[in-house]
C-alpha positions as CSV (number, residue, x, y, z in Angstrom):
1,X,0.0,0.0,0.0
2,X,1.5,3.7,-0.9
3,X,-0.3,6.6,0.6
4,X,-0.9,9.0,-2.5
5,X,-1.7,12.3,-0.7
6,X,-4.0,13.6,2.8
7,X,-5.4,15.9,4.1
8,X,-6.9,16.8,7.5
9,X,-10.6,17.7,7.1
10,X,-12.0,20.1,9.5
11,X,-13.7,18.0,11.8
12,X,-10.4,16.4,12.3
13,X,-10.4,13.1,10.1
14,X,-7.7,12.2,8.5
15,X,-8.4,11.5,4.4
16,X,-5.4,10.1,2.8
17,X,-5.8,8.7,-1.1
18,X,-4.0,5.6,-1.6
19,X,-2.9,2.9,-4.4
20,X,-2.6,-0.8,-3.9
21,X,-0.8,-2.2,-7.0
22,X,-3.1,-0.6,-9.6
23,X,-6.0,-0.5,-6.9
24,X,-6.5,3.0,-5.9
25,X,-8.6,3.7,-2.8
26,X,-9.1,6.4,0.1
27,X,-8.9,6.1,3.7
28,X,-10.7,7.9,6.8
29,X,-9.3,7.8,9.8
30,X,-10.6,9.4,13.3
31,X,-8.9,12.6,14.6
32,X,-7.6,10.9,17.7
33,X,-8.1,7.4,19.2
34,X,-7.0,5.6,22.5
35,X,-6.5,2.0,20.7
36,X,-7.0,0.9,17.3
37,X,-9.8,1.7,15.6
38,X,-12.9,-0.9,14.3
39,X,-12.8,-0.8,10.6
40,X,-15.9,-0.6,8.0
41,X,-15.4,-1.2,4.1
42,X,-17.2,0.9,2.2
43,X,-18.6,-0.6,-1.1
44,X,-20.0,1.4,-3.9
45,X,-21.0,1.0,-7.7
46,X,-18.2,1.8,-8.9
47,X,-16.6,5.1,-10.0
48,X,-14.6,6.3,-6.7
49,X,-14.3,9.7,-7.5
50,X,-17.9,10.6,-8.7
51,X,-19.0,8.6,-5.4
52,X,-16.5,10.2,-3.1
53,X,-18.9,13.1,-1.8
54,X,-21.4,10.3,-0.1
55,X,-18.7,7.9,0.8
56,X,-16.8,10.6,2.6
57,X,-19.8,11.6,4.2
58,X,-20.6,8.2,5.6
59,X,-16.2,7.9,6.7
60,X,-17.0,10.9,8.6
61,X,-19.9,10.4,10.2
62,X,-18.2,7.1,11.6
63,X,-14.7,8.6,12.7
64,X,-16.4,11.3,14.6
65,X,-20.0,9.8,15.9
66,X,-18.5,6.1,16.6
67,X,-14.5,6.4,16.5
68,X,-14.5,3.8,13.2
69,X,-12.2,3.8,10.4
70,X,-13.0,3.8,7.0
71,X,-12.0,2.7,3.4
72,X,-13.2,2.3,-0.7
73,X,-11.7,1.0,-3.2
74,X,-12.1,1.6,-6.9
75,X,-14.2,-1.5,-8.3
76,X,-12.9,-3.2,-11.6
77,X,-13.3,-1.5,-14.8
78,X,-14.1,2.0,-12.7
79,X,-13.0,4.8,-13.0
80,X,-10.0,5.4,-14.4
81,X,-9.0,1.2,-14.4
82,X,-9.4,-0.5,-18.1
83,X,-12.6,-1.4,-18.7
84,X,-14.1,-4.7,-18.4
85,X,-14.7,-6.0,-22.0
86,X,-16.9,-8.9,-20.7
87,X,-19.0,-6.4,-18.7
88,X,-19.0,-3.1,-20.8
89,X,-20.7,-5.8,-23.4
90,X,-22.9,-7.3,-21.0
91,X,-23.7,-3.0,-19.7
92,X,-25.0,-2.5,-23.7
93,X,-27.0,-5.7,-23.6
94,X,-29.2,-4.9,-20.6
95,X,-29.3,-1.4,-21.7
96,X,-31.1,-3.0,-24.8
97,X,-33.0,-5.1,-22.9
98,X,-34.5,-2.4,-20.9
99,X,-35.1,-0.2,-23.9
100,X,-37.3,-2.9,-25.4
101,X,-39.4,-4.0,-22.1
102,X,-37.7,-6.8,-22.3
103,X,-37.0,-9.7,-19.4
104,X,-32.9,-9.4,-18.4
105,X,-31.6,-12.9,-18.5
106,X,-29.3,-14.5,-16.1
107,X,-26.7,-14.8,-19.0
108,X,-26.5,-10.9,-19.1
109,X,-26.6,-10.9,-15.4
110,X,-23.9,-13.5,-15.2
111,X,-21.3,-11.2,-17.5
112,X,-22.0,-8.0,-16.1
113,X,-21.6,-9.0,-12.1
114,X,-19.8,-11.9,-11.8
115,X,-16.6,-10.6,-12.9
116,X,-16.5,-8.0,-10.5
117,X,-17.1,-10.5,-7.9
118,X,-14.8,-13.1,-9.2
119,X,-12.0,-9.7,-9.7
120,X,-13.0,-7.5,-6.9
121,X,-13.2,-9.9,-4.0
122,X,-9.2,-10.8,-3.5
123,X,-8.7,-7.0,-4.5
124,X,-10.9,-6.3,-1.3
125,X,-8.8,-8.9,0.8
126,X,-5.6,-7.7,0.2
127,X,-6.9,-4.3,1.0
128,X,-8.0,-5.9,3.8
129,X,-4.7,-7.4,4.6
130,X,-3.0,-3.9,3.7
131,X,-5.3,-1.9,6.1
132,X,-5.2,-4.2,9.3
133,X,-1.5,-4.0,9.5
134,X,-1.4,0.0,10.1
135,X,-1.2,0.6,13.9
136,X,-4.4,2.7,14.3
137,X,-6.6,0.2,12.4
138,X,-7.7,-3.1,14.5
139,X,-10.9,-4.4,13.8
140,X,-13.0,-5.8,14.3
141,X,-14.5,-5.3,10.3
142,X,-17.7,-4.7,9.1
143,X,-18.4,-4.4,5.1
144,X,-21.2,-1.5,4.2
145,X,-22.8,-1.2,0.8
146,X,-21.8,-1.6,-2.8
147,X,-22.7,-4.3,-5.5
148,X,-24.5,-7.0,-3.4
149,X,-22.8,-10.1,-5.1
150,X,-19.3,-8.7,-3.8
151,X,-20.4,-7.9,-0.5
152,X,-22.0,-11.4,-0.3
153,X,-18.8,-13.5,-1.6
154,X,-16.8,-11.5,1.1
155,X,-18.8,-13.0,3.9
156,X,-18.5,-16.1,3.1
157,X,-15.0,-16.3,1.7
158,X,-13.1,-13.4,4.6
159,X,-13.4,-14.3,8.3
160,X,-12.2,-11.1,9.5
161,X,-15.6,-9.4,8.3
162,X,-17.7,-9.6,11.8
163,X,-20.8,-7.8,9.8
164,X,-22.3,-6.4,7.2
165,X,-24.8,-3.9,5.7
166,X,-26.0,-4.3,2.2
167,X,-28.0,-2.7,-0.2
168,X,-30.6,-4.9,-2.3
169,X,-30.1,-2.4,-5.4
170,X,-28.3,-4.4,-7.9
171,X,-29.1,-7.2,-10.4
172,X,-27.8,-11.0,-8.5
173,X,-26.4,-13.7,-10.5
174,X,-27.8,-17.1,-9.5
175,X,-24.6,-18.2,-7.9
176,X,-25.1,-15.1,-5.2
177,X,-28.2,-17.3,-4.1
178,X,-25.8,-20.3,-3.7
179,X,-23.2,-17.9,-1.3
180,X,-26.3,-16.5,0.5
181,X,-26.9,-19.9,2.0
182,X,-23.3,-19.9,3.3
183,X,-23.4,-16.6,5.2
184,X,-23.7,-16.5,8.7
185,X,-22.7,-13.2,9.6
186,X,-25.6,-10.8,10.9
187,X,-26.6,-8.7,8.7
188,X,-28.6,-5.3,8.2
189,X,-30.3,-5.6,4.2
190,X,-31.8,-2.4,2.9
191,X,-34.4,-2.7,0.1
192,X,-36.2,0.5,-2.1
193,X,-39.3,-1.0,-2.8
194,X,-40.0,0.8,-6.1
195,X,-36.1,0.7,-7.0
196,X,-36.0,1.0,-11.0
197,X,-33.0,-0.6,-11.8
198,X,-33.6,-4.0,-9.4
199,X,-36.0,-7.4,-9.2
200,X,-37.4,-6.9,-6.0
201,X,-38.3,-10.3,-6.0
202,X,-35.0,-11.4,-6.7
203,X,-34.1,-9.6,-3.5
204,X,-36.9,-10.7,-1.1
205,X,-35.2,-14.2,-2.1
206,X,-32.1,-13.4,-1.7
207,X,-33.0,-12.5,1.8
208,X,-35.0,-15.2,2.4
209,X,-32.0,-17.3,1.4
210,X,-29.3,-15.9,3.9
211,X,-28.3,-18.7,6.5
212,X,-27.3,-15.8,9.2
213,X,-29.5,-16.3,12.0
214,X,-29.6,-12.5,12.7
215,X,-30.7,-10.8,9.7
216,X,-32.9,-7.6,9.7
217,X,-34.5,-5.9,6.1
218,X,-35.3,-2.6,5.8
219,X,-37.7,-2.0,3.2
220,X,-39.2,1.8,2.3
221,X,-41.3,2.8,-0.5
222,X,-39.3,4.6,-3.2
223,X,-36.9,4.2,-5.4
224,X,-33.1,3.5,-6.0
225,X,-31.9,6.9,-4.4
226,X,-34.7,7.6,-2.4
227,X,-32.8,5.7,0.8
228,X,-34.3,7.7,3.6
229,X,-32.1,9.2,5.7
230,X,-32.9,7.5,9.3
231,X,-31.5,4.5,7.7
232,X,-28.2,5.7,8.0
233,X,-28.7,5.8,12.0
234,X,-30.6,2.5,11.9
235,X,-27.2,1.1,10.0
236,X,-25.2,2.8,12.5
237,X,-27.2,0.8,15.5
238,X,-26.1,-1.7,13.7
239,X,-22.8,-1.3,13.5
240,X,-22.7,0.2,16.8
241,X,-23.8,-3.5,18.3
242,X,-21.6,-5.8,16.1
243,X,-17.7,-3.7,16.0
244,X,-18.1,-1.9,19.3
């Protein structure tokens, strides 16, 4: 891991950009802390500098309410990475698809999520590995957000996540159902019930297929970016019980 640049915000966190092989990411720190700080992985759809506004938001809001630590990486084929030519295609398919009123297929699915999942998951564990050997990080780990698929392989396949809050607002390849089964951690699901861009049956049954004996969804009418904001504090609780 090489530290890129950082800056001290004004409520004292410490924002420092950061590349891990040709990985770039960003880490929040709190202003001060007694021991090493808990840890919560920030995922995202992709494109880390167009999301960086919410995800700092969120890094702050932990470092200075709850004394966490925070980091995102970029997902493959985002940003400024080279693109995906397996997904890009399978991107242009289900725009078609959608165009015409037509059903997505799993095949589509399959191309354009799976391999970010079969790419981004060991890129998240060596970031994982990279960020748990600084002195002011500790864990425990939670993972918060992002493309659903990844943050599902990750609880099965990385130990050191404790929990995790996800976002049902993505399209899930029929292996994810097959992971679900497998996780145990407890989780906190969030679901926008009108969301335009996701099967919301796909993601009652994806719940429903979770093995984690804790597991709490949130559903609220509206859709993909209508995420109320008193989620945020209900995901906080969450965290709050599970890395503290």
């Amino acid at each position: 891991m090489r530290f890129t640049s950082e800056q001290r915000l004004d409520d004292g966190v410490l924002e420092r950009a950061f590349t891990l092989g040709d990985v770039p990411g960003i880490l929040w720190t709190p202003a001060s802390a007694s021991e090493p700080a808990p840890l919560i992985l920030l995922g995202h759809p992709g494109g880390l500098r167009k999301m960086h506004p919410r995800l700092a938001a969120r890094a702050r809001h932990s470092a200075t309410e709850h004394g966490y630590a925070s980091a995102a990486i970029e997902l493959p084929g985002g940003g400024d990475r080279p693109r995906l030519e397996t997904a890009e295609q399978a991107r242009a398919d289900l725009r078609r698809a959608l165009e015409a009123g037509e059903p997505v297929s799993d095949d589509i699915v399959d191309r354009l999520v799976l391999p970010l999942v079969e790419k981004g998951v060991p890129e998240w564990q060596a970031t994982l590995d990279a960020l748990l050997s600084l002195p002011e990080i500790g864990g425990p780990v939670g993972f918060s957000g992002g493309v659903i698929a990844i943050g599902v392989r990750l609880a099965v396949v990385e130990p050191r996540i404790s929990a995790a809050v996800l976002f049902a607002g993505s399209y899930v390849p029929r292996v994810t159902f097959e992971d679900a089964r497998q996780v145990t951690i407890p989780l906190h699901v969030m679901l926008q019930w009108d969301d335009e861009g996701n099967d919301r049956q796909a993601a009652l049954d994806l719940f429903d297929a979770f093995g984690s004996k804790e597991k709490t969804l949130h559903a609220n009418m509206g859709g993909h970016t209508g995420v109320p904001q008193f989620e945020g504090e209900a995901a906080a609780r969450f965290f709050t019980r599970h890395l503290s």
